[in-house]
C-alpha positions in Angstrom: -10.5 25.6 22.9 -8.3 25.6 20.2 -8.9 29.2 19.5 -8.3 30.4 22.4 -5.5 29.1 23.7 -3.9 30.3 20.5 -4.6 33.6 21.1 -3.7 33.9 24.9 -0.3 32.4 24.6 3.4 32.3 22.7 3.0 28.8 21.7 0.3 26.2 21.3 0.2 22.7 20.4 -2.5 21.1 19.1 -3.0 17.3 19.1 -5.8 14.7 18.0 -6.1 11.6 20.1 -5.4 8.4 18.5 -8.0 6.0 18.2 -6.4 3.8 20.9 -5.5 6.5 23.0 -9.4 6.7 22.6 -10.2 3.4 23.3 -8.7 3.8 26.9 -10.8 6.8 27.7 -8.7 9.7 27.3 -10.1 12.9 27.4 -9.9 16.4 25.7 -8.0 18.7 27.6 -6.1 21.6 27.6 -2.3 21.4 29.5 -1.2 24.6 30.9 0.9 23.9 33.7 4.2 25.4 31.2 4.5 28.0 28.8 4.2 25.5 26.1 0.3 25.2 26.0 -0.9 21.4 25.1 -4.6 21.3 23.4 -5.5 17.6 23.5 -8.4 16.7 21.5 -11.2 14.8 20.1 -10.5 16.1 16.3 -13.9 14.3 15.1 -13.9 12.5 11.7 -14.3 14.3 7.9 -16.9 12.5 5.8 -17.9 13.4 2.4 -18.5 12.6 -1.1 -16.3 13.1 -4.6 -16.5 12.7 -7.7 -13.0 12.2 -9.5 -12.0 12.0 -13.0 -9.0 11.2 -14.2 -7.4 11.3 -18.0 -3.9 9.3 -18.3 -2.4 8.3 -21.3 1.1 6.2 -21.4 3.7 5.8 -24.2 6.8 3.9 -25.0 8.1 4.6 -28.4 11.4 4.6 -30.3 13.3 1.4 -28.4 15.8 0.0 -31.6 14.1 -2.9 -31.5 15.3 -4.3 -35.0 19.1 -3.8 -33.2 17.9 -6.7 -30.8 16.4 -8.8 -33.3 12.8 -7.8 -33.5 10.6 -5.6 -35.6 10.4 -2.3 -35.7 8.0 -0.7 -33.2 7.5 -4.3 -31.7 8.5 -3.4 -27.9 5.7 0.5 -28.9 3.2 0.9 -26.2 0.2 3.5 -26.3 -2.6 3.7 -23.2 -4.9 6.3 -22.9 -8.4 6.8 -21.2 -10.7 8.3 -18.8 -11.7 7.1 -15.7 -14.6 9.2 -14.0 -15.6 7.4 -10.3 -17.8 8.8 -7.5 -18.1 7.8 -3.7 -17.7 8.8 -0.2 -15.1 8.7 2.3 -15.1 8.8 6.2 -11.9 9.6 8.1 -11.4 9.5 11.5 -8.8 12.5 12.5 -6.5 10.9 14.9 -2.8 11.2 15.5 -2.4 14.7 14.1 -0.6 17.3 15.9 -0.5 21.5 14.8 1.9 23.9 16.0 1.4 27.6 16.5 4.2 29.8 17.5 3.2 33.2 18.0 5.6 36.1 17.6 5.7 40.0 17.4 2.5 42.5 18.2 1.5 44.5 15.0 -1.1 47.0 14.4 -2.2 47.1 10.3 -4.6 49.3 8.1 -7.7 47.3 7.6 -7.2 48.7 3.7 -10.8 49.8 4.3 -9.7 54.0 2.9 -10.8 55.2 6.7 -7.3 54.7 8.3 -9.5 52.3 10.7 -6.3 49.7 12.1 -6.5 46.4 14.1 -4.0 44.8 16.5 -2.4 41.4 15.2 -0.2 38.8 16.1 2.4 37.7 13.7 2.5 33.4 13.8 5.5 32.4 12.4 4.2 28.8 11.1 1.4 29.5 10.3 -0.7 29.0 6.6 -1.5 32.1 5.2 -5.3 31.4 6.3 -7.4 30.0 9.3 -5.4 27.5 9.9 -8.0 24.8 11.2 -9.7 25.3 7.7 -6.7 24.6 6.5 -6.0 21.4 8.6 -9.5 20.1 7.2 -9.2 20.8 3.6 -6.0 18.9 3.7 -8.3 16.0 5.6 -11.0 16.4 2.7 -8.7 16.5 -0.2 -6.5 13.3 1.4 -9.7 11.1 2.5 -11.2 12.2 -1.2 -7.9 11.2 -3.1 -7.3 8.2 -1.5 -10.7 6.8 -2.3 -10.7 7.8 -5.5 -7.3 6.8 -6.1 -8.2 3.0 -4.6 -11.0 2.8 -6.7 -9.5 3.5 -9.8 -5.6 2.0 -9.3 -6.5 -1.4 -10.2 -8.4 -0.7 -13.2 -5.6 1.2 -14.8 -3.0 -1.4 -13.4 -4.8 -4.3 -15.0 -5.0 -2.0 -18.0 -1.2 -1.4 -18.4 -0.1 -5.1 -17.3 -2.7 -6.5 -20.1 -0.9 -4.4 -22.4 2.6 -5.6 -21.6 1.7 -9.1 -21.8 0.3 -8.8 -25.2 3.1 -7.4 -26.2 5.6 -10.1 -25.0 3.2 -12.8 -25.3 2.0 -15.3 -23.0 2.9 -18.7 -22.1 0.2 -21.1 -23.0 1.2 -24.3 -21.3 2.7 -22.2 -18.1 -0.8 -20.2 -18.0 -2.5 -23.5 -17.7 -0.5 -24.7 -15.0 -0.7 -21.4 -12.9 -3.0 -20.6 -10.7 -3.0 -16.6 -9.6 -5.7 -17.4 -7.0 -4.7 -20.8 -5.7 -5.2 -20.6 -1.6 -6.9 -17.6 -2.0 -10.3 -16.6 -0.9 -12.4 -14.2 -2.7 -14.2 -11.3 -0.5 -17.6 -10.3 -1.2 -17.5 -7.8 -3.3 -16.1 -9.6 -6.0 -13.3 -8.0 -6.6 -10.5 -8.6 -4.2 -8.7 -11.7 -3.3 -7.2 -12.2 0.0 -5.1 -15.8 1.4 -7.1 -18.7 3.4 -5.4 -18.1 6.3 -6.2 -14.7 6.8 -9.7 -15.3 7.2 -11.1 -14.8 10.6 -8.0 -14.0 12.2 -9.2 -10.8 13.6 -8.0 -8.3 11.0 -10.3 -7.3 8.4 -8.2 -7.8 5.0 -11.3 -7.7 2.6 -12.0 -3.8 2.2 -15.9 -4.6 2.6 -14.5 -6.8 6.1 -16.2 -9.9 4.4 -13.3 -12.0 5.1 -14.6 -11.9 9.0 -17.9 -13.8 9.1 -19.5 -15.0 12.7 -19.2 -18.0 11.4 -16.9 -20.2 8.7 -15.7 -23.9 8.8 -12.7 -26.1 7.7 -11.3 -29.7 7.8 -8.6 -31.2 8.7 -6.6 -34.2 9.3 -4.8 -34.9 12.7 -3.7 -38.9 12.9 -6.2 -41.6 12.4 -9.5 -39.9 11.6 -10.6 -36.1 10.1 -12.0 -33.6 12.2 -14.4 -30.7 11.1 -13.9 -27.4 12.6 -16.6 -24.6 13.4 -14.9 -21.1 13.7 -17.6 -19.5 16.0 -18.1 -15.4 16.8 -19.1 -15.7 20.3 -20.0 -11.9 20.5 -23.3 -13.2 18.5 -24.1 -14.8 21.4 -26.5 -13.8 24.3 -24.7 -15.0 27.2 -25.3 -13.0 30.4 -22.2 -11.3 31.8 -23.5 -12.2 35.4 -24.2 -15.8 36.9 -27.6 -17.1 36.6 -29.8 -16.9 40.5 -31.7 -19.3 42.5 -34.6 -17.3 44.6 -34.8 -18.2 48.1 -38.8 -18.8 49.8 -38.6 -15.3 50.8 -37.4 -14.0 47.9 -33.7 -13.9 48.4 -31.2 -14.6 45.4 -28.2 -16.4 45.8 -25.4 -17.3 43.1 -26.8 -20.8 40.8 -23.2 -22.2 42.1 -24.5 -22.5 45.5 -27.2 -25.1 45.6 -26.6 -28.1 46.8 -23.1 -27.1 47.8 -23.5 -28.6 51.4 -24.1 -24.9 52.8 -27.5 -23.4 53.7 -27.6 -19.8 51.8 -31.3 -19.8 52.0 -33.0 -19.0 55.7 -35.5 -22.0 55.6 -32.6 -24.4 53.8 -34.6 -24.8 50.6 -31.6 -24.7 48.6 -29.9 -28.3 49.9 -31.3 -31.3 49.7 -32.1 -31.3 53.9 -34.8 -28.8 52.5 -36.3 -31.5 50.2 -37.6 -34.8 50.3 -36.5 -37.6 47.5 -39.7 -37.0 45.8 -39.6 -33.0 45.3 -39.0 -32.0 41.3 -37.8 -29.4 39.6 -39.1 -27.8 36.2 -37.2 -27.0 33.4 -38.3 -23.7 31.1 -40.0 -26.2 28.5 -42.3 -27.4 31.3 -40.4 -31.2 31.8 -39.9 -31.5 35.2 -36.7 -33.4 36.7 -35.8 -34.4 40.0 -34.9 -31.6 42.8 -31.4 -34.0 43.3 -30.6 -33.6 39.5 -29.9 -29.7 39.7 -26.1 -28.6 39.8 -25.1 -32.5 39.3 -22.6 -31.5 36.3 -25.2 -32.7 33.7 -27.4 -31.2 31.7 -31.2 -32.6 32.6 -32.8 -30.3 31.3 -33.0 -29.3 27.3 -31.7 -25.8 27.8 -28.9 -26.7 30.7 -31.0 -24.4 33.0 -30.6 -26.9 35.6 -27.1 -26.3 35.4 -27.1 -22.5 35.6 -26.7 -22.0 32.2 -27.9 -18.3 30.7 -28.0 -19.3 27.1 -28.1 -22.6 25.5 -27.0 -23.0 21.6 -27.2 -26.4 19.3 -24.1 -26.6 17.1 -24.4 -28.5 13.7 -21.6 -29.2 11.4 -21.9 -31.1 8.1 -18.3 -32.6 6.3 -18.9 -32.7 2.6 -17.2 -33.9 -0.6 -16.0 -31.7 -3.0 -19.4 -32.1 -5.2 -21.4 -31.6 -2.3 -22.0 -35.1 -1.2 -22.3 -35.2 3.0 -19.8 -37.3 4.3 -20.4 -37.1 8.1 -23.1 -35.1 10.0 -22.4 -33.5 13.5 -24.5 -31.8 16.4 -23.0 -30.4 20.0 -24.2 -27.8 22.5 -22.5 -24.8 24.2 -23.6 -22.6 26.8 -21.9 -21.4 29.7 -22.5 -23.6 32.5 -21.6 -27.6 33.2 -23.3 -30.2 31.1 -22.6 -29.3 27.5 -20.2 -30.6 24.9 -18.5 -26.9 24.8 -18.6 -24.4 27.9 -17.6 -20.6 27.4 -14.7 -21.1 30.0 -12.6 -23.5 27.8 -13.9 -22.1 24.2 -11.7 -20.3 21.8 -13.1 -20.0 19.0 -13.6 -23.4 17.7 -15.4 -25.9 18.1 -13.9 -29.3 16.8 -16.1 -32.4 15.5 -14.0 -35.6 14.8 -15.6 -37.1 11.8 -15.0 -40.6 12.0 -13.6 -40.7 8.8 -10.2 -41.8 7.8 -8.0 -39.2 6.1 -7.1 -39.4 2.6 -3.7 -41.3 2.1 -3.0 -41.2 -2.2 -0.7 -38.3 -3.1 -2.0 -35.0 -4.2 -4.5 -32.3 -3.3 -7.6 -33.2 -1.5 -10.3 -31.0 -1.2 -13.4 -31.3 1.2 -16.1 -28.8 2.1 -18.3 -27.7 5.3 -21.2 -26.3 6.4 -22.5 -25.3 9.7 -25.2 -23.2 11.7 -26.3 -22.3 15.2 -29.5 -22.4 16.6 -30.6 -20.9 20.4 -32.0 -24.3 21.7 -35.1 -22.5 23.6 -36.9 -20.7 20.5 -35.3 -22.5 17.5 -33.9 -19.6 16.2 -30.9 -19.9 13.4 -28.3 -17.4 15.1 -25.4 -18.0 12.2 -24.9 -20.1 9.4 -22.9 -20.7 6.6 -23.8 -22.9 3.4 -20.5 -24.3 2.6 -16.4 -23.8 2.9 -13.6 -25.6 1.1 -10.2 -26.0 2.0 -7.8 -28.2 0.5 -4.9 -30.4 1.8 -1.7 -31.4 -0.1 -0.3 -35.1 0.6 2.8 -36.4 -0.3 5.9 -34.3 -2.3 4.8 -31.4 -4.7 7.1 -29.6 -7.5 8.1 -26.5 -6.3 9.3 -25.0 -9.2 9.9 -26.0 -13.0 11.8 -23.3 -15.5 14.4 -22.8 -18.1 15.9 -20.6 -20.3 18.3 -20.1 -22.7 21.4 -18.5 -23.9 21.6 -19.3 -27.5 20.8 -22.5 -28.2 22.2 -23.3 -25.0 19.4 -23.8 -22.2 19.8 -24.0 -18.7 16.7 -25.9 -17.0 16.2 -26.1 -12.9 13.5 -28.9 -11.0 12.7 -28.7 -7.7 10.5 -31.0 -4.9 9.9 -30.1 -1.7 8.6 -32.8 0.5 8.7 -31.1 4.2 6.8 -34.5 5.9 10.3 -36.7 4.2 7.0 -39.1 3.1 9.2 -40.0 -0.5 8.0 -43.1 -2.1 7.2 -40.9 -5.7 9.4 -40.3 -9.0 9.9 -37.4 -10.4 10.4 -37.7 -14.4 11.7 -34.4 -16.3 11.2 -34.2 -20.2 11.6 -31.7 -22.9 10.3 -31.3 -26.6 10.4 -28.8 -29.3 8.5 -27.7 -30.9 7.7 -31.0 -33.5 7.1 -33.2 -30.5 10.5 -34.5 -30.3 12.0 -35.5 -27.2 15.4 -33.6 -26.3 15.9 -34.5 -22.9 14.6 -37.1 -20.5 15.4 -37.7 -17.1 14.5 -39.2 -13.4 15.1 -38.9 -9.9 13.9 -41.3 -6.4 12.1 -39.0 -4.3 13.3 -41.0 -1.4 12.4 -39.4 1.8 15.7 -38.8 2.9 15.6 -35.0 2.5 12.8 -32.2 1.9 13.8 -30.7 -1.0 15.1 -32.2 -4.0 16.7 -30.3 -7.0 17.1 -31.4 -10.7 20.1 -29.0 -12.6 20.7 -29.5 -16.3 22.6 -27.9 -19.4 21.0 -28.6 -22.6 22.5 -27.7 -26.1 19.7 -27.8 -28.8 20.3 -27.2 -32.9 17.3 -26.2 -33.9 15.5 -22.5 -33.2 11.8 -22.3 -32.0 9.7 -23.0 -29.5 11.1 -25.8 -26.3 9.0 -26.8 -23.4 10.0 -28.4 -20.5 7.3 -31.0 -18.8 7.9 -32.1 -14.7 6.1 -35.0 -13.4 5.8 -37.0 -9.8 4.3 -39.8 -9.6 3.7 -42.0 -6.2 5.5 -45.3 -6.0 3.2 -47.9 -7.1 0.7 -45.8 -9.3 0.9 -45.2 -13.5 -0.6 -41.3 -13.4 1.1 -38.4 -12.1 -0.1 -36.9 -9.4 1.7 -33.3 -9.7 2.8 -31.9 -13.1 4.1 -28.9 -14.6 4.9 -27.1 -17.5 7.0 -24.1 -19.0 7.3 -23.6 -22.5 9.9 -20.8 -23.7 11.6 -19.7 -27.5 15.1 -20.8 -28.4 16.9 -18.2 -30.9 20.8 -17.8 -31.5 22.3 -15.2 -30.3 22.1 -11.3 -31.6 25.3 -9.9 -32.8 25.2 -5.7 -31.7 24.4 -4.1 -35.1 26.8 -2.3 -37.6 24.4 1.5 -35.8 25.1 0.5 -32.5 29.0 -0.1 -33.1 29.1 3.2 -34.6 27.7 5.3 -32.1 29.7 3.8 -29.1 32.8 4.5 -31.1 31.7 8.2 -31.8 30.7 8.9 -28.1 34.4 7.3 -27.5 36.0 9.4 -30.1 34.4 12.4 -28.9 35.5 15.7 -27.9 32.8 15.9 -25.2 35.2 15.8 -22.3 37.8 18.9 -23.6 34.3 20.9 -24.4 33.5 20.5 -20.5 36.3 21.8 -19.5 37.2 24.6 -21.6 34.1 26.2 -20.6 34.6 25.3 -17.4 37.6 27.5 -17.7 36.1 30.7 -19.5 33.0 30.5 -16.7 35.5 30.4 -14.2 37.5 33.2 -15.9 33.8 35.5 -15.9 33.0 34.9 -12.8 36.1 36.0 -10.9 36.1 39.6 -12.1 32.2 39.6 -10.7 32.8 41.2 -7.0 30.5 40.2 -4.7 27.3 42.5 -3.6 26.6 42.9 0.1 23.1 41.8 1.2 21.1 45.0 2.3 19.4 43.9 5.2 20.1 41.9 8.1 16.6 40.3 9.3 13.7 39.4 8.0 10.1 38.6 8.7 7.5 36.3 7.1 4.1 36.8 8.8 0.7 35.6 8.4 -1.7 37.6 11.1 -3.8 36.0 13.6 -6.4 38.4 14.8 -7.3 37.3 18.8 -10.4 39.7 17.8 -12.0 37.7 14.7 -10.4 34.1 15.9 -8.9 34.1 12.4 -5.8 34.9 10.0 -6.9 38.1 8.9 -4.0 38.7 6.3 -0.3 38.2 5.2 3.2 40.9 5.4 6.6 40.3 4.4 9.1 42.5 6.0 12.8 42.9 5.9 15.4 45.3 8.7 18.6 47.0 8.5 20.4 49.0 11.1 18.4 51.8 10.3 15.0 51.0 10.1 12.0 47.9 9.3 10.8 47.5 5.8 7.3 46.3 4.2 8.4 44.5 1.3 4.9 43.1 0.8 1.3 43.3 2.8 -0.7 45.7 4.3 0.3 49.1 5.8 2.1 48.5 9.5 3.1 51.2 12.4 6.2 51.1 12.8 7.4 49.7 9.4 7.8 52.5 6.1 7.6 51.5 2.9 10.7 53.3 1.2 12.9 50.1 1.7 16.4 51.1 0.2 16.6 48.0 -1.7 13.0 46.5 -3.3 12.5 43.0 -3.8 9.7 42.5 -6.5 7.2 40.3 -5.3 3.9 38.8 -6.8 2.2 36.4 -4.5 -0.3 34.3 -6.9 -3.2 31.9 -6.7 -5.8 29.6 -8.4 -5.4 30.2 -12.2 -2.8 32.4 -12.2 -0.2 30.1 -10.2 -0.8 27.6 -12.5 -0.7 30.0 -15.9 2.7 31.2 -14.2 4.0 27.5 -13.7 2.9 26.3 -17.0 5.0 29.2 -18.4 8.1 28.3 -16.7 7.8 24.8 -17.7 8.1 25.3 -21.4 10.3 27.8 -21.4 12.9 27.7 -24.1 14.9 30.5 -24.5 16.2 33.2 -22.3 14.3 35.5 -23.4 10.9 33.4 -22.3 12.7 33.8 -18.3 14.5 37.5 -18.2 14.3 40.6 -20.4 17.3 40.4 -22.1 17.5 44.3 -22.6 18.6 45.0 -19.7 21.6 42.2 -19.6 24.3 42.2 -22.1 24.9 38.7 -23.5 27.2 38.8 -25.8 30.4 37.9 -23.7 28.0 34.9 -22.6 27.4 33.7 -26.0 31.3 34.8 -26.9 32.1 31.5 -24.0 29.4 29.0 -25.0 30.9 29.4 -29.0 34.4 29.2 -27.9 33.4 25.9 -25.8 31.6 24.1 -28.7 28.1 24.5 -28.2 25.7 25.5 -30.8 24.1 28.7 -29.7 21.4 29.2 -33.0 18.5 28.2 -31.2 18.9 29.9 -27.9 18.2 33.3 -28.7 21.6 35.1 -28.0 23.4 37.2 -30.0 25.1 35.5 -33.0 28.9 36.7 -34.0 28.4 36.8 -38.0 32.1 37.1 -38.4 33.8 35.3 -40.8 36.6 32.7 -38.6 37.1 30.8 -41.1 40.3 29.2 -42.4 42.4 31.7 -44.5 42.3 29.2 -47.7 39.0 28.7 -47.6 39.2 25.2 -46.9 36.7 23.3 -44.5 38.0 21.6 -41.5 37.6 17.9 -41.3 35.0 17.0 -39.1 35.4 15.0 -35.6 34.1 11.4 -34.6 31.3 13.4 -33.0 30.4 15.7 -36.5 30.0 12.6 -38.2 27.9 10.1 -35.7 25.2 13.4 -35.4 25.4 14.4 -39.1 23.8 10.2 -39.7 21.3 10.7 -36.8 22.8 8.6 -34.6 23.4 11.1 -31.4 20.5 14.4 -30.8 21.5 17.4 -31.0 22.0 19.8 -28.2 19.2 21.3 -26.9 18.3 24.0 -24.4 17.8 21.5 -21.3 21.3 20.6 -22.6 23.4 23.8 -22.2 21.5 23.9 -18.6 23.5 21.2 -17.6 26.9 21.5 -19.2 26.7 24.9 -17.4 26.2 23.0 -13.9 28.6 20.6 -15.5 31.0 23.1 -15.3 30.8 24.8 -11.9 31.5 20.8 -11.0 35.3 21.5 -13.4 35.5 24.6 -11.2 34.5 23.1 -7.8 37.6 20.7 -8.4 39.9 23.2 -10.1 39.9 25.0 -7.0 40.2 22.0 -4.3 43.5 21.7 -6.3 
């Protein structure tokens, strides 16, 4: 209805439902009750495929890395390649909202050379198209980008850091100790990580959604024993939303919950025990037969818990494992939803807990045990869910948070820290450090006592040697000879880099410079020019951009720029328009460009670097421009303008010492200026103006 609301009224806004507002059952609908029209929609979803190719290339060059102590080109860094990727992409159009204002009536030439004219409303916002086609090619080139762009990102990520490292090197002994996917849980597709704990809580982190299975298991320790626990997706299974019926002896059905409940539902009492005698039986749907008194008695007689009322029956099995695969303990409950079983539907949330038997690991350190687990519908033997094994891990006792130094010199600074959040204590913690020979340097201990949760180790170490230093963290539990938690950093010792004889130079010929006076004095001459400029009076007071809707063809059928005075309406650009002439006593040149020749025109302005590669100098006189920029200092040779070849020079012929500033650019120590530079001394000085005139 889009459409047509658009053309029937002043303004229309369009809105996509969010998915949510979805969810809840809102409908499509169009709100007229104001003169602000409301078009609430189902906007659909944009699905496609691409196929993107991207070139990049990355450089860092010409750091003074021998000023810092390093060789040159050391820190140099080149990337380039080509990443071609194809796919598809699906995206649902929700929370989006258009607006179209419509304004002034217009009739146009069609441009067709008959003088034929159409009727046409001007819409002030408008793209200068169908503006629904333009909504969706913004949907299609969004939902292709970002799909291209995730599936290429990492690559060249990985790419660049890889690069980095090998330049500044890595840390053997610290690589060793680090784990980059330590409580982490890899999704299916191989190639994204995501944390333990976010699987199966609902949210699907693993793009593919693997990290939400029906089914996973875990261990864990809770006072005396273990307990194994079965994460269950109970949407997989086929439990009836309604209670499960007992049929009366002439066919009546009343609720399973009312038998033998001391009332007579049924006419001839056949569902209490008056109606039966002690010897009456009941069979189950595997064909055993139980006694009529055992139905509804809050235990499950028969195999399936139809006695019960139940209206599915599973078998739960659970398996605890070592970390090599050995099985520890072996489990089986049932669930279904009625009394009887070890886990009904009314108290079930998600899990279903199994305790082991099994003492929990005491010794200090990480523990790691695994699980397995299915579930089988208990009337055909049918394997609803499974999984082949999970491992989690446990950490008991203190751990080393942290273990690092670094130096200043040949001074180095090293920090320990232990965190033990339980207070257990009873472990050591024993901090060392060698060079590079092996030689100890510093050695150290502290009582991890339990009288606190963390525990910090701060030392200053002066060293005389250069080279390579590594500092080694140990805990070890009271009563053992092995540690149970170590860690290492290794880092390079060098004395420190006095700032070279280049670098002293060129801070004292930026200090020395006559930068600052050249600011200002042509701040003053531009200042100077522009006050004898009097200002022009704008020709026209009004103006109108407007891309035309046609209510005839449902579509933007063109685009007109046009301008008003107090004396008439002007088409600066578009098509012919009643009411509007085309002798507009001050033209504005206009080119309105597309497709190649945008970008031909962009590209142009970009590597522009003269003034005569942006304006026609002919017509402008520039010689009182380059006149300032001389008298201010800069170098106008390479800009283009007019050069003054007159002789200023000093009467004896002698050449004038050259400044702080001469000198540091003559040894190549400071660039010269360049176009981009006289760009901004000029905004430079409207800033010396700006503040010349506040005071």
């Amino acid at each position: 209805p889009i459409y047509v609301e658009m053309s029937d009224n002043d303004f229309t806004n369009w809105y996509c439902l969010e998915e949510w507002e979805i969810d809840e059952g809102m409908q499509a609908e169009v709100d007229d009750s104001d003169s602000d029209v409301v078009v609430v929609d189902h906007c659909g979803t944009v699905s496609g495929t691409y196929t993107g190719a991207l070139d990049y290339s990355f450089s860092l060059t010409g750091i003074p890395t021998e000023d810092i102590g390093l060789d040159a080109g050391e820190l140099d860094i080149e990337l380039s390649d080509s990443v071609t990727e194809s796919g598809t992409f699906e995206d649902t159009i929700t929370g989006d909202e258009m607006e179209f204002s419509m304004g002034d009536s217009l009739t146009v030439d069609l441009g067709d050379g008959a003088g034929l004219t159409t009727s046409v409303t001007s819409c002030t916002n408008c793209p200068p198209g169908n503006p629904l086609m333009f909504f969706m090619m913004g949907q299609v080139i969004g939902g292709a980008s970002e799909s291209f762009a995730e599936s290429v990102a990492e690559d060249v990520a990985d790419e660049l850091s890889d690069s980095i490292l090998n330049i500044f090197g890595g840390d053997e002994a610290e690589s060793e100790d680090y784990d980059e996917y330590e409580n982490q849980w890899q999704c299916d597709s191989g190639d994204q990580w995501v944390y333990e704990w976010e699987i199966n809580n609902g949210y699907e982190d693993c793009w593919d959604g693997s990290d939400e299975m029906d089914m996973s298991g875990s261990w864990s320790a809770y006072g005396e024993n273990m307990y194994m626990n079965l994460d269950i997706n109970d949407e997989m299974l086929s439990f009836s939303d309604e209670e499960a019926t007992f049929t009366c002896d002439d066919g009546t059905e009343i609720d399973w919950s009312s038998l033998r409940d001391w009332s007579n539902d049924c006419a001839n009492n056949e569902d209490e025990d008056a109606g039966h005698s002690e010897t009456d039986t009941w069979t189950c749907n595997d064909g055993t037969t139980i006694s009529w008194n055992q139905i509804n008695d809050y235990n499950a007689d028969c195999a399936s818990a139809e006695d019960e009322g139940a209206t599915a029956h599973y078998t739960i099995d659970g398996v605890l494992m070592s970390e090599d695969g050995t099985p520890l303990s072996q489990h089986q409950g049932t669930f279904c939803d009625a009394n009887g079983c070890d886990q009904t539907m009314d108290w079930f949330y998600g899990e279903m807990s199994f305790d082991t038997g099994i003492a929990p690991p005491t010794s200090y350190g990480s523990h790691e045990y695994c699980t397995s687990g299915s579930v089988t519908d208990t009337s055909t033997g049918d394997i609803v869910m499974e999984f082949s094994s999970m491992c989690n891990e446990q950490w008991i006792g203190p751990s080393i948070g942290h273990a690092h130094a670094h130096s200043d010199g040949m001074d180095i600074y090293l920090e320990v820290s232990v965190y033990d959040w339980s207070e257990e204590g009873d472990a050591t913690l024993s901090v060392s450090m060698v060079d590079e020979n092996g030689n100890q340097v510093f050695l150290d201990s502290m009582a991890i006592d339990g009288s606190d949760n963390e525990y910090y180790m701060e030392e200053d170490v002066s060293v005389l040697e250069e080279g390579e230093y590594c500092l080694h963290a140990e805990l070890t539990e009271t009563g053992q000879s092995e540690p149970y938690d170590a860690h290492s950093h290794c880092f390079s010792v060098e004395e420190g880099q006095e700032p070279s004889d280049r670098i002293v130079a060129v801070v004292e010929a930026m200090a020395e410079s006559d930068l600052g006076e050249v600011l200002e004095q042509f701040g003053m001459n531009l200042e100077d020019r522009l006050s004898d400029v009097a200002p022009t009076e704008f020709p026209y007071n009004d103006g109108m951009w407007a891309p035309m809707w046609s209510s005839e063809h449902a579509a933007m059928v063109g685009v007109g720029a046009y301008a008003m005075d107090d004396d008439g309406a002007y088409i600066m650009a578009g098509p012919a328009t009643e009411g509007y002439t085309n002798d507009a006593p001050a033209k504005v040149s206009i080119r309105y460009l597309t497709g190649v020749p945008a970008s031909t025109a962009a590209e142009e302005a970009e590597t522009a670097t003269s003034i005569e590669d942006i304006v026609d100098t002919e017509d402008h006189d520039l010689a009182e421009i380059t006149e300032d920029l001389q008298e201010a200092g800069v170098d106008t040779t390479d800009l283009g303008l007019p050069i003054d070849d007159t002789d200023d020079g000093d009467s004896d012929g002698e050449t004038p010492p050259q400044t702080a500033e001469e000198l540091a650019e003559d040894a190549g120590l400071l660039p010269a200026l360049s176009p981009l530079s006289v760009l901004a001394v000029i905004s430079l000085a409207g800033v010396f103006i700006g503040r010349r005139n506040d005071a």
